[in-house]
MIVEX-922457 format. One record per residue (C-alpha): residue number from 1; x, z, y. Coordinates in nm, 4 decimals, padded with zeros to 6 digits. Layout:
BEGIN
(NUM,(X,Z,Y))
...
This chain:
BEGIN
(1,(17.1109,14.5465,12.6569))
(2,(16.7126,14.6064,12.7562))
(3,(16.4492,14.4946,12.9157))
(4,(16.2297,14.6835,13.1289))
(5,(15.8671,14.5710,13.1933))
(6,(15.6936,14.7621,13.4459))
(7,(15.3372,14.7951,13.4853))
(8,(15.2796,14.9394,13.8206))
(9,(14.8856,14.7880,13.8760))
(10,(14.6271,15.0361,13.9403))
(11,(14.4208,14.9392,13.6443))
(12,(14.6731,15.0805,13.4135))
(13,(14.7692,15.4476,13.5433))
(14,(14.9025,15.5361,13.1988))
(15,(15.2299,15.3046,13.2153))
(16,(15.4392,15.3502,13.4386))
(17,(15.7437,15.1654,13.2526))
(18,(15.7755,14.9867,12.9128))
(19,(16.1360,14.9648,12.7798))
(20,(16.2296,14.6690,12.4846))
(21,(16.5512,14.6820,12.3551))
(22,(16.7632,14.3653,12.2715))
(23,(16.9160,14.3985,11.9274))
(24,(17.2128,14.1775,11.8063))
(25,(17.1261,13.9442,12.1529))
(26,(16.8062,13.8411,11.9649))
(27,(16.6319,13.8000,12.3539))
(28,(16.3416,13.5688,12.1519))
(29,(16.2300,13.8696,11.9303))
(30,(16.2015,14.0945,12.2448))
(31,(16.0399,13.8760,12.4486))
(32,(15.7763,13.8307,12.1356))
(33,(15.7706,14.2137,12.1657))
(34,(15.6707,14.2466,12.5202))
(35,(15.4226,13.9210,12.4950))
(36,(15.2440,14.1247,12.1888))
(37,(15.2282,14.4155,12.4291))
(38,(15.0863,14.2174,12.7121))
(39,(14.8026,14.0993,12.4824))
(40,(14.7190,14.4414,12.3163))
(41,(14.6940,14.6208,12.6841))
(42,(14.4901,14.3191,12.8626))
(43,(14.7345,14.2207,13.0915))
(44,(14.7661,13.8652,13.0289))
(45,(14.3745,13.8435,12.9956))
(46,(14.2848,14.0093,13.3664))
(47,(14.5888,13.8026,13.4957))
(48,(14.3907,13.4896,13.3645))
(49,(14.0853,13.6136,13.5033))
(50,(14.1777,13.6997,13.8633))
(51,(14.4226,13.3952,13.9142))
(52,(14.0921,13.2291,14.0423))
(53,(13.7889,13.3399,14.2607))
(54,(13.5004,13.3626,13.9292))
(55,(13.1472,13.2409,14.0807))
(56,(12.8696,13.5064,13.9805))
(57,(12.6704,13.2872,13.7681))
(58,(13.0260,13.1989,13.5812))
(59,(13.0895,13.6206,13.5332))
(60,(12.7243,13.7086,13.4044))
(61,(12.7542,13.4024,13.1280))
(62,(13.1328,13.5276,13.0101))
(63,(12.9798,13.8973,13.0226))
(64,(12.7015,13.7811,12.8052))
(65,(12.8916,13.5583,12.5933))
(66,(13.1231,13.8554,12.4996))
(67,(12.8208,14.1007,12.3944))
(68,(12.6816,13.8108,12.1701))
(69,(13.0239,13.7715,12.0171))
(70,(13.0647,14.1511,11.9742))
(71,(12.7200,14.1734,11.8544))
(72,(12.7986,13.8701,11.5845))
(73,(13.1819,14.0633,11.4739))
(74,(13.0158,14.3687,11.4484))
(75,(12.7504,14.2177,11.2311))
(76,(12.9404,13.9961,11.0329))
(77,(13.2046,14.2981,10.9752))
(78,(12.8759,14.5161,10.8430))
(79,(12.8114,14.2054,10.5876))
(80,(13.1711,14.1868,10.4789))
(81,(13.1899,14.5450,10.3976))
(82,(12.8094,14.5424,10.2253))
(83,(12.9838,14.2520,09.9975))
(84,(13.2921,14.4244,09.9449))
(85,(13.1580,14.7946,09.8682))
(86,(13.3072,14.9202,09.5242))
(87,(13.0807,15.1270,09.2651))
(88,(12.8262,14.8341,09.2305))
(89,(12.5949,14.7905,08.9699))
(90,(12.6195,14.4802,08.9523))
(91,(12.9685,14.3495,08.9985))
(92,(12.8323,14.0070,09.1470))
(93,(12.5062,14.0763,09.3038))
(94,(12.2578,13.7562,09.3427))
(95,(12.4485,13.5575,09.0578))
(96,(12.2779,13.6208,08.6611))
């Protein structure tokens, strides 16, 4: 037994068909399968975003509220691996 999920929008060109296979009847493992596939592609995210008409004031504020966050990750990521860099002179920098 298998599902099929097709993905026949124009936005993604590259899929034409997904196949998940059922093993041992186990339907809730597949279908955590194919929602983990829906998130990594976007799916579920422009299906959210298109269910309802998006005024233009309402577009510009999520656009700009996902380049601050962006911004802030790739920041914060910088600062993480600063901190975490090995060959140190200090093993603890800041703390005597």
């Amino acid at each position: 037994m298998h599902l099929t999920l097709r993905l026949l929008a124009n936005r993604h060109p590259s899929f034409i068909a997904r196949t998940v296979f059922v093993k041992n009847n186990d339907i809730e493992d597949a279908c955590r399968l194919v929602n983990r596939i829906i998130g990594k592609e976007g799916i579920l995210e422009q299906y959210r975003l298109t269910r309802y008409y998006e005024k233009p004031f309402q577009t510009r504020r999520r656009i700009n509220h996902e380049r601050c966050k962006a911004i802030y990750n790739e920041d914060m990521e910088r600062k993480i691996q600063f901190v975490l860099r090995k060959n140190r002179h200090e093993a603890y920098p800041g703390c005597h």
